[in-house]
Rosetta silent file (secondary structure, phi, psi, omega in degrees, C-alpha in Angstrom):
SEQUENCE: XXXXXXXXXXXXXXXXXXXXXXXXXXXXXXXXXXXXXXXXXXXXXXXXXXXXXXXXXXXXXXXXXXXXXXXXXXXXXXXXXXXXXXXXXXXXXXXXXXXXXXXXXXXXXXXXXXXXXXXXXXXXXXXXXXXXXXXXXXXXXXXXXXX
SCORE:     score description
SCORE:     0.000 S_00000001
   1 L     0.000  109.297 -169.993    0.000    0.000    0.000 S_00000001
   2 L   -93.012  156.789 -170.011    1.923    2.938   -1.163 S_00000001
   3 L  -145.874  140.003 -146.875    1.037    6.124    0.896 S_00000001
   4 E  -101.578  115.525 -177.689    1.685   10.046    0.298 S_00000001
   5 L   -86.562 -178.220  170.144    3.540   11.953    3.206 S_00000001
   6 L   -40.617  -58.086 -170.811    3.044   16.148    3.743 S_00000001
   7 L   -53.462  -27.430 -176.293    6.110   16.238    2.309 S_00000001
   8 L   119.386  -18.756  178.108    4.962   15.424   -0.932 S_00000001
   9 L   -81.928  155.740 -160.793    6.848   12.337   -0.817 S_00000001
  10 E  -126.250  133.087 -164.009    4.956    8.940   -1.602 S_00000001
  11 E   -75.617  154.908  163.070    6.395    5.893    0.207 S_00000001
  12 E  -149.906  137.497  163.370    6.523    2.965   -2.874 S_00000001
  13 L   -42.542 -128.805 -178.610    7.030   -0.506   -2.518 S_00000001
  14 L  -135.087  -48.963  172.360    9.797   -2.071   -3.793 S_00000001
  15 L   -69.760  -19.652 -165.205    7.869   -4.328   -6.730 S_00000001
  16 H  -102.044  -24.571  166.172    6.184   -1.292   -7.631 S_00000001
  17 H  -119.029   37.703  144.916    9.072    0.869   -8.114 S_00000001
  18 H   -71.827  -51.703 -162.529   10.446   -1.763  -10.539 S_00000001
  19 H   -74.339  -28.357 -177.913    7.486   -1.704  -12.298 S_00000001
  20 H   -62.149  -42.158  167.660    7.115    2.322  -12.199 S_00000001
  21 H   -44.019  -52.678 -172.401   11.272    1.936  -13.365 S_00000001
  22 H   -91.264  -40.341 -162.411   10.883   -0.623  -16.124 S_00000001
  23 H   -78.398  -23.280 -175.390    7.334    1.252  -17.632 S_00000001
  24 L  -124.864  108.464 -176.364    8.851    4.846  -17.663 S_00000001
  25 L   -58.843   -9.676 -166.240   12.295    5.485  -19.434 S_00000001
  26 L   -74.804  -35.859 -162.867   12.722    9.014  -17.708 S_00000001
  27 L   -55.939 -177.005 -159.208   12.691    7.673  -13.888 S_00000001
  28 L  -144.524   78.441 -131.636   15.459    7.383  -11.836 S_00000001
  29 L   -81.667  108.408  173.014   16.980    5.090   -8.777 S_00000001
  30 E   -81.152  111.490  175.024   18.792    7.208   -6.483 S_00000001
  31 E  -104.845  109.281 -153.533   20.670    4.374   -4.018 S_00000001
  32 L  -115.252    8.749  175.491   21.687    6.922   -1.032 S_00000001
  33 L   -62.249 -149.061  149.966   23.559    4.126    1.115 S_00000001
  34 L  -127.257 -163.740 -148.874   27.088    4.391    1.622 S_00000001
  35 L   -97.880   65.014  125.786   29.984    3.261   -0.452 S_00000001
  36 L  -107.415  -38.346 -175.833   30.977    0.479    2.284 S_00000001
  37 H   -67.243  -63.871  175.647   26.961   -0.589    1.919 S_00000001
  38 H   -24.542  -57.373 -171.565   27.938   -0.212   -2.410 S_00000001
  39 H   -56.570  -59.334 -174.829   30.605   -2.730   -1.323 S_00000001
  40 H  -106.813   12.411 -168.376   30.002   -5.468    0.650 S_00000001
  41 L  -125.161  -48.550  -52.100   26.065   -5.714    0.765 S_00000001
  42 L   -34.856 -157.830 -160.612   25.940   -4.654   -3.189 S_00000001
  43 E  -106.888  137.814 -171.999   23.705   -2.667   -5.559 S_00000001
  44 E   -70.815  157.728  165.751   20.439   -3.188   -7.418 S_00000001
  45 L  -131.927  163.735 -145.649   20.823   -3.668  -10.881 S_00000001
  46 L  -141.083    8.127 -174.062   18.841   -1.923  -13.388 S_00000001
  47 H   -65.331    1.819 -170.970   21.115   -3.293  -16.436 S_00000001
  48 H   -84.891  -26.486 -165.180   17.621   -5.432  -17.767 S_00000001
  49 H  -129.776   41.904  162.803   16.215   -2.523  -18.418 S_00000001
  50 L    77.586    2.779 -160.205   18.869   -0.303  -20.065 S_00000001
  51 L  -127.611  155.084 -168.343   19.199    1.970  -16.807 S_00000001
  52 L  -117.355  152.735  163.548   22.332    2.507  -14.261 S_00000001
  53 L   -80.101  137.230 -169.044   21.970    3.612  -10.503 S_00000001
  54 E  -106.961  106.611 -166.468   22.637    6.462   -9.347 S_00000001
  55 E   -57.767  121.286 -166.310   24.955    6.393   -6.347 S_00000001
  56 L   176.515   80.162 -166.455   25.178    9.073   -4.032 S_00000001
  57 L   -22.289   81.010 -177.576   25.806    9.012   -0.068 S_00000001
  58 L   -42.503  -40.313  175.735   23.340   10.257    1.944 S_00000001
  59 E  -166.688  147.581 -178.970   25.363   10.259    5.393 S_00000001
  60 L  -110.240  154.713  141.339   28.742    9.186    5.466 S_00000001
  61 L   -39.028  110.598   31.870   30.709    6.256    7.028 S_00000001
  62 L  -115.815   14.171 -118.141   31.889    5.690    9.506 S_00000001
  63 L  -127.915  -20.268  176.222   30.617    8.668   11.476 S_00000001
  64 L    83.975   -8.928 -149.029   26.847    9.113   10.014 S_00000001
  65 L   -84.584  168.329  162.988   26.917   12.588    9.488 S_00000001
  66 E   -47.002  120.682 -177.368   25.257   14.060    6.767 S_00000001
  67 L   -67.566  127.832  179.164   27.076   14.390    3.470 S_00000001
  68 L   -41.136  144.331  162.445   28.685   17.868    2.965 S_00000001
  69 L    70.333   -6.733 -165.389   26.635   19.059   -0.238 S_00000001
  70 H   -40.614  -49.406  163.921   24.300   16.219   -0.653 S_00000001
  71 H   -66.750  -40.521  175.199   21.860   18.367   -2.559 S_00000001
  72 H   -69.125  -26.107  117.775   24.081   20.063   -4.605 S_00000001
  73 H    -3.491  -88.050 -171.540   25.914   17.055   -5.566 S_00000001
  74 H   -42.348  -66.603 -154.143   22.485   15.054   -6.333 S_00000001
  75 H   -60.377  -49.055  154.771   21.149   17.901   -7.930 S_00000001
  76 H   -62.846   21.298 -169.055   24.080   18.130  -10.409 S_00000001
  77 H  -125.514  -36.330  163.065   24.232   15.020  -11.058 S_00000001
  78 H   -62.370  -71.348 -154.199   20.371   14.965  -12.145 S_00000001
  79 H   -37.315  -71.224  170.304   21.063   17.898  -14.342 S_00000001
  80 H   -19.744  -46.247 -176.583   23.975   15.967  -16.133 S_00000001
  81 H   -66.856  -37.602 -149.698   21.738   12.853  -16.687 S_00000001
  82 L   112.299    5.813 -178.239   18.984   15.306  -18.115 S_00000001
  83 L   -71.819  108.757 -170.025   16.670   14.860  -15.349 S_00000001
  84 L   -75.055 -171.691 -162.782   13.979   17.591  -15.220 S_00000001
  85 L   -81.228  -28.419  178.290   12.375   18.864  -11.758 S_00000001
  86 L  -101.794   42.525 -171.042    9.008   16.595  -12.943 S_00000001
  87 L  -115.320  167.364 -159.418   10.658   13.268  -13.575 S_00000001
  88 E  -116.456  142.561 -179.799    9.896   10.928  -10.519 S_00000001
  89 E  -140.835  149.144 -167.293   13.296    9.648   -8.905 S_00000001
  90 E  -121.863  135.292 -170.988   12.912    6.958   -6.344 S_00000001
  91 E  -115.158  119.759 -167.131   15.214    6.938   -3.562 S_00000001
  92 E  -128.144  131.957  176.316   16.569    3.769   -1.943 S_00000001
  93 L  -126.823 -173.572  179.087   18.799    2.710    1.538 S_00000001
  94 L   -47.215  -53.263  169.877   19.224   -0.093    3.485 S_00000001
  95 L  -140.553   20.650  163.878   15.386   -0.055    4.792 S_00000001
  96 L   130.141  -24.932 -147.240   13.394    2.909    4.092 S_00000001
  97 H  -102.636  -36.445 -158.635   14.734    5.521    6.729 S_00000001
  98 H   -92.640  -47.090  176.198   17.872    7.238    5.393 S_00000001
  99 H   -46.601  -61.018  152.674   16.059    7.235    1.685 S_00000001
 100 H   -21.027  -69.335 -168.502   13.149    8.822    3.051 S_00000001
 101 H   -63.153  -55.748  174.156   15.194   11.841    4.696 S_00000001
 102 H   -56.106  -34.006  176.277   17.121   12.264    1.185 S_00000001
 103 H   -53.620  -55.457  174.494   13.563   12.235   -0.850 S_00000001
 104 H   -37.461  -78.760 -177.538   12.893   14.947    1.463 S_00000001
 105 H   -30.505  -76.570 -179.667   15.567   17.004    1.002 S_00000001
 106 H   -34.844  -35.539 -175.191   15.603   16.631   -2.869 S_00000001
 107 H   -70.228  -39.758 -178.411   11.431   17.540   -2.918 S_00000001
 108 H   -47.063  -20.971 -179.416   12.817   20.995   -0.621 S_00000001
 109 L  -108.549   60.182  160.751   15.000   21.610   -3.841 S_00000001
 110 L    69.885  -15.525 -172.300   11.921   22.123   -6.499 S_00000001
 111 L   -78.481  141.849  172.990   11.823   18.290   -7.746 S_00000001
 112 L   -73.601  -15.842 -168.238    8.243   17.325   -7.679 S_00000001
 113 E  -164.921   60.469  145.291    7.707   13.313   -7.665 S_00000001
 114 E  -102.792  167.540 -163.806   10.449   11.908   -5.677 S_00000001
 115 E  -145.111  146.207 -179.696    9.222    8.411   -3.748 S_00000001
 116 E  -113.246  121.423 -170.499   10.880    6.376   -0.846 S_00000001
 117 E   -85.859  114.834 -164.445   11.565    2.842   -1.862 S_00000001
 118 L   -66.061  -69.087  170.248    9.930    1.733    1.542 S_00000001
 119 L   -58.735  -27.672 -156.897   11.297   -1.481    2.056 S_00000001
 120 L    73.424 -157.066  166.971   14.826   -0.763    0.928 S_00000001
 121 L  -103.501  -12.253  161.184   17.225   -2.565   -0.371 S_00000001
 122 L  -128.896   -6.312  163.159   17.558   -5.266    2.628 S_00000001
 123 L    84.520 -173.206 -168.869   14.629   -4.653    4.526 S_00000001
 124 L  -102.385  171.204  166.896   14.166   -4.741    8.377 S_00000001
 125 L   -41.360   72.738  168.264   15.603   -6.933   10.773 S_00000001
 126 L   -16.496  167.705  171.244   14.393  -10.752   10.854 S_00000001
 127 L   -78.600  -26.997  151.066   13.437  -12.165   14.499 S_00000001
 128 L   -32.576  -50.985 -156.780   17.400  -13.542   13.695 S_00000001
 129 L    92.679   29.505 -158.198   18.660  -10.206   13.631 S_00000001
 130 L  -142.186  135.021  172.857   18.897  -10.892   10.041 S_00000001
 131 L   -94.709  165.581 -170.061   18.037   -8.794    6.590 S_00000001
 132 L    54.486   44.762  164.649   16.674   -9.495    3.594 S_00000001
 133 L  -101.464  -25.805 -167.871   14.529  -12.216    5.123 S_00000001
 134 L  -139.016    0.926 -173.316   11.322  -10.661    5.159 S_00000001
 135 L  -176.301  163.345  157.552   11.002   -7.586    3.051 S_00000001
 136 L   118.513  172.328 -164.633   13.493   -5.486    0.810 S_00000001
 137 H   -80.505  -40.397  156.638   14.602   -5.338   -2.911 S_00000001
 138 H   -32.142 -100.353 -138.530   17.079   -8.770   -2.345 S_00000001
 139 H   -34.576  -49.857 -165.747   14.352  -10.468   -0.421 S_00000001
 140 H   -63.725  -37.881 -164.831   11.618   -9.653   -3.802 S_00000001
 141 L   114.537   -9.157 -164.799   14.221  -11.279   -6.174 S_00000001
 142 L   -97.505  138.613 -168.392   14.747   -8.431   -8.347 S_00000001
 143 L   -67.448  128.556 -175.720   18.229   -8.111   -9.621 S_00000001
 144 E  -125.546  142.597  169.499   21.594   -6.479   -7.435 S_00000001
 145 E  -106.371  123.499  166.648   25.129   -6.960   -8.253 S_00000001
 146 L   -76.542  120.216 -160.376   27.544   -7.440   -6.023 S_00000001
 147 L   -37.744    0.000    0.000   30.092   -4.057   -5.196 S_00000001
């Protein structure tokens, strides 16, 4: 059940912003983990359907803080691609929380249809203490590469 916050941002599953991914060439994956997450857990891949991810650290490692610049960074980095202010870019972390916060930001700088990949990319915490057991873009099966 995807659902629309204040912010403007609209939480989306994970199958749904495949299919929202694969039906519209313009969108956009934002992966907002960090480049130790890039490494060892790895990266969705988006090579079935002619599209690359776009990496770009959200809070950095090992320390958490926010990344110096994160919007301006992001936002040049849209421009470059060709990404206008109405193109819907979906923002993805480990489980929904740090992607969220980045969605944010990015709708505060004029883009219009960013969405928080809900689930993430590993999902929440098993009764194990273990991810991508129960929820997340690993868990659905949809293809990641390993960093």
């Amino acid at each position: 059940m995807e659902k629309v916050e204040a912010s403007g941002v609209e939480d989306v599953s994970v199958l749904e912003t495949w299919k929202r991914l694969e039906g519209d060439p313009k969108t956009v994956l934002v992966d907002v983990r960090t480049r130790a997450e890039w490494a060892f857990v790895g990266v969705p891949d988006l090579s079935k359907i002619n599209k690359d991810v776009m990496l770009i650290e959200w809070q950095t490692f090992p320390d958490s803080r926010i990344a110096p610049h994160f919007i301006e960074r992001l936002t040049a980095a849209l421009a470059a691609k060709g990404v206008e202010k109405n193109t819907e870019i979906f923002f993805i972390c480990r489980s929904g929380g740090r992607s969220r916060m980045a969605a944010e930001a990015i709708a505060g700088a004029g883009y219009s249809r960013c969405r928080n990949v809900m689930e993430g990319f590993e999902g929440p915490l098993d009764a194990a203490q273990h991810r991508s057991q129960i929820a997340g873009w690993k868990f659905a099966g949809l293809n990641w590469l390993q960093g």
